[in-house]
N, C-alpha and C positions, 0 to 999 in steps of 0.2 A: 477017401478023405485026404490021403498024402497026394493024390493026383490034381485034386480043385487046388489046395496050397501053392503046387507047386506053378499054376496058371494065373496066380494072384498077381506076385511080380510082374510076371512078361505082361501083362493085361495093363497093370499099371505102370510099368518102365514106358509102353505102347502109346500111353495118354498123357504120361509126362514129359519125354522129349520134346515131342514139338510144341507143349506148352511153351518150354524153357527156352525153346532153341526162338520163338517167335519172341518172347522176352527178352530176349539177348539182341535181335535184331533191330525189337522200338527202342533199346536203349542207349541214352545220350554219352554217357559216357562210366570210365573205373576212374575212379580218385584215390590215390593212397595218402592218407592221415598222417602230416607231420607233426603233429599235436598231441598231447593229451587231453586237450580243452571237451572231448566228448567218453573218456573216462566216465565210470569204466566198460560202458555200454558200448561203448567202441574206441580200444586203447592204443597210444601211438604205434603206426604200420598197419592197421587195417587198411583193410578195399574195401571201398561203396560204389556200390553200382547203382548209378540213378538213373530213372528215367523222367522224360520229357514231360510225357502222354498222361501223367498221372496227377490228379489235381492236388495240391498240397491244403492238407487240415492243421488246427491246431495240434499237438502233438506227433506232427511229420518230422522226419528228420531229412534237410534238403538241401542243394550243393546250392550257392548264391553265390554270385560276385558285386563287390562291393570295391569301390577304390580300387579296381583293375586288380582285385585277392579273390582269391576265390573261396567260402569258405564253406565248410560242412556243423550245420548245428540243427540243433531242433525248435519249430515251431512254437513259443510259447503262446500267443496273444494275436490277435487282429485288430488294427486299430483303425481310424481314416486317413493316418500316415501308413500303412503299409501293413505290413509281417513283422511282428517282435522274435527274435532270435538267442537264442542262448544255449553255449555249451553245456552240457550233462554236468562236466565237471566245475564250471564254473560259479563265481556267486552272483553275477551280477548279468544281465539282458543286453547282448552289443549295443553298442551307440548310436546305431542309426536303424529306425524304420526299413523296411525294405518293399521293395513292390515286386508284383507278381509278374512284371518283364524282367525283374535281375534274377529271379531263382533258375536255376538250370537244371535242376529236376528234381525227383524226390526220389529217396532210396527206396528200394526196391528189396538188395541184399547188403548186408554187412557180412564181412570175411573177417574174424580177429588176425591176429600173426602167427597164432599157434596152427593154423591151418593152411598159411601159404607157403608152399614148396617152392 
């Protein structure tokens, strides 16, 4: 029994590198969070690692640039102006519609600050 256990890991460390390592590859880019605006779901100084290749839904959280900003928030709505957008922590939907050529990808992983070195 302690012998199967101890083959569990290796077996699955074996199937998840190169999951990850090919996720790290399709991926467009690390963002670090000068905000609180996505509090506390992701609080100023996280990483989000987004990618390209991944189609964005209502409740995605996704990198867009808007007015040459780039910004990170979540999916709230779809409309036939675009993608409605809104910080976690905020009370109100940004100002402008967004369309699915401005998004620059969709998170994939969030890092808080308490775990970067």
């Amino acid at each position: 029994m302690k012998r199967a256990i101890k083959h569990v890991p290796v077996k699955l460390k074996s199937f998840l590198l190169p999951l990850l390592l090919s996720s790290f590859i399709l991926c467009t880019d690390i963002r670090y969070l000068e905000s609180g605006s996505m509090a506390p779901t992701l609080p100023t100084g996280s990483l989000v690692i987004t990618c390209a290749f991944i189609k964005p839904h209502i409740g995605s959280v996704c990198a867009y640039k808007h007015n040459g900003i780039i910004v990170v928030h979540r999916i709230m709505a779809k409309s036939e102006n675009g993608y409605i957008f809104k910080g976690d922590a905020n009370n109100t939907a940004d100002p402008a519609a967004i369309q699915a050529s401005d998004i620059l990808g969709t998170m994939i992983i969030g890092i808080p600050p308490l775990f970067i070195f």
